[in-house]
N, C-alpha and C positions, 0 to 999 in steps of 0.2 A: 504494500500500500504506500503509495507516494501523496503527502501532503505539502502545500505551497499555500503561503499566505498571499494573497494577491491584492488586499486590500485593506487600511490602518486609517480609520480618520475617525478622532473623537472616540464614544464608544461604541462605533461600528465597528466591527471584521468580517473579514468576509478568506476564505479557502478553496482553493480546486483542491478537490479529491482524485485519486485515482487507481484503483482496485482493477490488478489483472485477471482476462477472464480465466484466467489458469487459474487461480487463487480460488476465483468462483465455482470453476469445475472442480474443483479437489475438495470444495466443499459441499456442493452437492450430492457426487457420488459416495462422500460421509455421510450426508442422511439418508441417502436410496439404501446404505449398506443395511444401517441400521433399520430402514424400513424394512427389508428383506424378511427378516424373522417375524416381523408383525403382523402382516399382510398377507390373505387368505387367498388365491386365485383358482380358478377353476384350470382344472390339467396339470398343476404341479401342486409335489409336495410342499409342507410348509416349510419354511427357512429356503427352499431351493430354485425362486422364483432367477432368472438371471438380471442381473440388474439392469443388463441392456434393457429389457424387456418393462423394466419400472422406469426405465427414465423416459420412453415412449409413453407411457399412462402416466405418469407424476413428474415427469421433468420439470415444466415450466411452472409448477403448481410450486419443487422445491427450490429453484431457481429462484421466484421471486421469494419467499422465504429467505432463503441467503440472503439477497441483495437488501431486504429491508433490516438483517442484521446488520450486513458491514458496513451500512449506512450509518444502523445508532452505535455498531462498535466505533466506526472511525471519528463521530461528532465527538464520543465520551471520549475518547484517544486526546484530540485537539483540546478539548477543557482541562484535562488533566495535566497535558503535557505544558499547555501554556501557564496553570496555573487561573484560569480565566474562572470567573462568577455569572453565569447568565442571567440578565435581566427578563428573556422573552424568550420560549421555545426558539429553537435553533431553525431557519426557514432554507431548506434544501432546494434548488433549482436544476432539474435534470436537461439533458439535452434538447431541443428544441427539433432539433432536425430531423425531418421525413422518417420515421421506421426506426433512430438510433436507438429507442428503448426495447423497440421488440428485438433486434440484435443483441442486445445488453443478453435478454433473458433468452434469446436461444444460442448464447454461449457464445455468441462470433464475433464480440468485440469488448472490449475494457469496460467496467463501469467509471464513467467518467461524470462528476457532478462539480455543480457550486454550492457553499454551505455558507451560508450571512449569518450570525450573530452581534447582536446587542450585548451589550458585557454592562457588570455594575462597576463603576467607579473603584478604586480604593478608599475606605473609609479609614482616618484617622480619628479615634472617639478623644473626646476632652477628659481631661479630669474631672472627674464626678465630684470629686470632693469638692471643688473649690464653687461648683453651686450654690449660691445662696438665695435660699427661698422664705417667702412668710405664711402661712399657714391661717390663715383669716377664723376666727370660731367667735361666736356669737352663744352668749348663754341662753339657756330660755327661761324666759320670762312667765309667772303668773297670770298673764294680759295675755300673751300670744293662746296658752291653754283655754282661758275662758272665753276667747274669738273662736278658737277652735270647734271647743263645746256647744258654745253658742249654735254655731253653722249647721252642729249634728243636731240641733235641736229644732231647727229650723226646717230641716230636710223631713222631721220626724212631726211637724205639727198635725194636728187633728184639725179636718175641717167639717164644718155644721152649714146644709143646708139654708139659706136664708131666703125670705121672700122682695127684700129691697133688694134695689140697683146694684148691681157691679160696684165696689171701688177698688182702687188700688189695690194690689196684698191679695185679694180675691181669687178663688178658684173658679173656673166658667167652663164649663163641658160644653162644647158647641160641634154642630155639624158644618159642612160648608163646601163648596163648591168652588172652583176659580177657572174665571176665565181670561184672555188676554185677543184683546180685540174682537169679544162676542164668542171665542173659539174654547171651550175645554181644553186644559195643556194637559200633561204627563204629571204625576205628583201635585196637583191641583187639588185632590178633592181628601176628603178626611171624613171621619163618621166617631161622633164620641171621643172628641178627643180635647184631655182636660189642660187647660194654660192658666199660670197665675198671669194675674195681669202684672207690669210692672216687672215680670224676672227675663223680658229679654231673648224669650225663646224664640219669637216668630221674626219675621221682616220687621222691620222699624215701622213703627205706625200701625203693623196691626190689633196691635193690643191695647194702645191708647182709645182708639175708634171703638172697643168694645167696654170703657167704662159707660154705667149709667144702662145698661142693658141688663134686663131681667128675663126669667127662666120662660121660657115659650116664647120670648121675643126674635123676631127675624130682623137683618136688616142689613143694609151693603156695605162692604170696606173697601174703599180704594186703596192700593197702596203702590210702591214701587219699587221692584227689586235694583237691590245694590248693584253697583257698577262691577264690584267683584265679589258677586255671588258665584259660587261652586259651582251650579250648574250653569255653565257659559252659554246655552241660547235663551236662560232667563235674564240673566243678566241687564241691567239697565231697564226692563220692560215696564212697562206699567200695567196693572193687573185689576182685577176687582172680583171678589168675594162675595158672594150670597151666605150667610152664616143664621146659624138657626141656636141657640141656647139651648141647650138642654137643663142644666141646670146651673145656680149658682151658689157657691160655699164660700164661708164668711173663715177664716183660721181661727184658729183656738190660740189658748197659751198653752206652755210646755213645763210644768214644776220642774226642775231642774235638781232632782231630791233622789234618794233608792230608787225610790219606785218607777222613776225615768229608766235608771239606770240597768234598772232588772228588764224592759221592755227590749233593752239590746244584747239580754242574754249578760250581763255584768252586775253581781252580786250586792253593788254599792255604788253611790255619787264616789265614791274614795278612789274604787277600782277603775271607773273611767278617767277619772283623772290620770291617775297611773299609766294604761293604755295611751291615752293620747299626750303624754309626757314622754313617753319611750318613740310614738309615731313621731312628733314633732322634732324630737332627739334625732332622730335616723333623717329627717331632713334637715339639719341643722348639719349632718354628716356628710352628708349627699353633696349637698353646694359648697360646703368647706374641700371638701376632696376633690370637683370639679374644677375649683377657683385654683388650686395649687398643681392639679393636671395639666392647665391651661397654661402656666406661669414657667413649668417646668418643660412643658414641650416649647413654648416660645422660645429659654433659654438655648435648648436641642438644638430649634430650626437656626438661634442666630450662631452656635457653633460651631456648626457644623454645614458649610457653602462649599456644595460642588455639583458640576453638573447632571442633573436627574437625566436615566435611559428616557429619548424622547418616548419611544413608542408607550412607555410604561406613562408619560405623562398626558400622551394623547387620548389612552384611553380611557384616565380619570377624569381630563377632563370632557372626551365625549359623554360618558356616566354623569357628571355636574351639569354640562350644558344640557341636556337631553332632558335632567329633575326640572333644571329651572323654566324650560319653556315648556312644558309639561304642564307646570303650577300657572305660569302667567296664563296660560291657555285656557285653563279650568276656571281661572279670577275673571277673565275678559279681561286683562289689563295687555296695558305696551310697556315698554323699557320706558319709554316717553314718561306714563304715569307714574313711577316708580325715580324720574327724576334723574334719569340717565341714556346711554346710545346704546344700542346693541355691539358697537364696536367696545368702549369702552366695558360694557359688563364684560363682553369675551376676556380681556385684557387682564380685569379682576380676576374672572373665575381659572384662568386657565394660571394667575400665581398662584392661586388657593388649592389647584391640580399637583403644581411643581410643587409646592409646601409638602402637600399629603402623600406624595413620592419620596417626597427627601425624607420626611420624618418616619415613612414606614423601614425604607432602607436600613437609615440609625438605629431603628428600636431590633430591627432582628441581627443587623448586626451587633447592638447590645447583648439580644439574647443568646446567639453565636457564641460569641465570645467569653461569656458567661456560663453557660449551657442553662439558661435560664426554657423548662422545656412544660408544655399541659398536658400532667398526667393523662392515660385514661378514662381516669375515675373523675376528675374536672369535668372531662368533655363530658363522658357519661351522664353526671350532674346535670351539664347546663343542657342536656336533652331531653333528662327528665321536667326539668322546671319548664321548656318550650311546652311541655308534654301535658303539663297539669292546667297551662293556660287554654288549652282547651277539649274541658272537661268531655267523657264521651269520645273522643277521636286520638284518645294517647298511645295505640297499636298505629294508627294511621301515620301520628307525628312522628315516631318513635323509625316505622319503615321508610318514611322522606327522608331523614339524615341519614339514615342505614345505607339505602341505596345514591345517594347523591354524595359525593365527595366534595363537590364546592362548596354546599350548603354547609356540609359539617366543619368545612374550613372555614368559611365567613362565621361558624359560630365558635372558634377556635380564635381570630384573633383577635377581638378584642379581649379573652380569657389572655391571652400572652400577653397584648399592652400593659394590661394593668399588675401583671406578674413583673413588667419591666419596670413600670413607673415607681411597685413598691422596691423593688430593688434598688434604684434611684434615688431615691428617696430618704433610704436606710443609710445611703452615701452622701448626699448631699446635706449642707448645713442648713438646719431648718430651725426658724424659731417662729414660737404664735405669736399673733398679734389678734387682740382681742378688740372687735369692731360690733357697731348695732346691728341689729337681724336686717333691716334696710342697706344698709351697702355688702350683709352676706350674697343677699340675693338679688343684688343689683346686677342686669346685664351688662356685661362688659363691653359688649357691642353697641350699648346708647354713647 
């Protein structure tokens, strides 16, 4: 086998291969040999078939056989030999010309190819130590728990029939109809279906237009869908409603005593607290560990600059571009409304591609280097918990990761991220800093 570099730019490379068809035949008539005893034919004994004779009925069949090994033997030969990292499967270019490959496989000529690779960079990692990061944590407060309680009290109120008007706060089971320019649309119509007034569930203005309406009252709502509503051929339209009451309910109050607290299955006002002191605790945790994941990957992307494999960057950012007109498509919106060009959003999204390239690189060459690796009792895990999210079909979720390997990989890396980030973490110099639950969970992106 003769290899030749023929081509060095950046991290492209590219190799003519070239494999004698002697090489080829010597190894075919190895597997005809070895087929010989296997192989049942009619008129000979077993083992005594002549091999002439298999390579007339199975030649070409082990021919290409060969030739697709000495292809991945000679690509593994070239990474190994150079030492090289591939970014992108290795992309093989055979001869072009009239008939050259069926010659290949009937033995009468050299296999001759071209092999392109993409390669990763060399990564030189920084001193972890000399990171320093702050750890943002916020205590919790007395107030944020009885906002909390509050809300679950809220969600739990009892509501009583009444015979006066709708007001605010109100419950209103209504029937109704909708059309848009005289015409019945798709998702227009509803039957029994209860709206507080005032919580914001419907279009803007529909639930205003139903204060002051009482039970067996009929009567029209115009309204008009948002300019970025989800469903894009409602969008912007204007609409009208025929709406019928069915009933009207007045909310109660909620004692906020045992006896609440037993109605949630929790043996005391004490025990709720408790619970929603340990919830509120886990998100007090949740946004501390985001805010200091964020801070520490920023550090990563700014110490580590070097060129990302394009193709590895193209096809993130085809993945980003592809979400985001996806989403403006489904809003009805433009790049215009959103306060920018199409040219420039590409421009953004395709550094936020380069970012998520280069820091994926770092983090496995961290874990590489490290042998920082996800058991398979982790994966196992995070297959089970995909598995409980939907209850009734955990044989079904269970055989989707089974038989899919990409699946079970995209659920494998973020399990390693965060095996890196703690390992990180545990190196780099970190001190809290104790801040109000308002700048915990302030977006960082306002």
């Amino acid at each position: 086998m003769q290899v030749t570099e023929t081509a060095a730019a950046g991290l492209k490379r590219e190799y003519r291969v070239v494999v004698p068809a002697t090489d080829l035949e010597a190894k075919v008539n190895q597997r005809l040999d070895d087929l010989k005893g296997k192989v049942q034919l009619r008129g000979f004994r077993p083992g005594k078939v002549p091999v002439a004779h298999l390579k007339r009925l199975y030649g070409k069949s082990a021919m290409a056989e060969v030739i697709e090994a000495a292809v991945r033997e000679a690509n593994s030969k070239i990474v190994t030999d150079n030492g090289l990292k591939l970014a992108t499967e290795p992309k093989v270019v055979l001869p072009s010309e009239d008939g050259a490959v069926e010659r290949v496989v009937e033995g009468k000529s050299d296999l001759s190819y071209t092999v392109e690779m993409e390669i990763v960079p060399p990564i030189t990692l920084t001193d972890f130590k000399s990171i320093k990061l702050e750890r943002l944590t916020a205590p919790v407060q007395d107030s944020e728990i009885d906002e909390a309680i509050q809300v679950i009290a809220d969600q739990n109120k009892p509501f009583a029939p009444k015979s006066d008007a709708a007001e605010k706060g109100d419950r209103v089971t209504i029937s109704f109809q909708g059309t848009i320019d005289g015409q019945p649309f798709e998702g227009g119509a509803g039957k029994d279906v209860p709206i507080q007034l005032g919580a914001g569930g419907f279009i803007p203005g529909f639930e205003d237009q139903l204060i002051g309406i009482k039970a067996g009252d009929t009567r029209t709502v115009n309204v008009k869908f948002p300019e970025n509503y989800e469903v894009a051929t409602l969008a912007g339209k204007a609409a009208s409603f025929a709406v019928t009451a069915t009933t009207v309910e007045a909310p109660g109050q909620v004692a906020l005593d045992d006896d609440f607290a037993k109605t949630l299955g929790l043996e005391s006002m004490a025990k709720l607290r408790e619970v929603v002191r340990e919830r509120v605790e886990r998100e007090h945790a949740a946004a501390s560990r985001q805010k200091i994941k964020r801070a520490l990957l920023d550090q990563l992307d700014a110490r580590h600059k070097f060129e990302p494999p394009p193709t590895l960057v193209e096809e993130e950012f085809n993945n980003v571009w592809s979400t985001v007109e996806d989403d403006l498509k489904q809003q009805g919106r433009t790049f215009a409304d959103e306060g920018t060009t199409e040219e420039k959003a590409r421009e953004e999204y395709r550094a936020i591609a380069e970012r998520r390239v280069r820091l994926g690189l770092v983090i496995a060459e961290i874990g590489e280097k490290n042998n920082i690796k996800v058991s398979e009792d982790q994966l196992t895990q995070a297959v089970v918990a995909q598995a409980r999210m939907m209850p009734g079909q955990e044989q079904k979720v269970w055989d989707y990761y089974r038989n899919n390997p990409a699946a079970l990989a995209a659920l494998r890396a973020p399990i390693f991220e965060d095996k890196v980030v703690n390992f990180l973490l545990e190196l780099a110099d970190v001190s809290d800093k104790q801040v109000s639950r308002e700048e915990l969970f302030k977006d960082d992106d306002e």
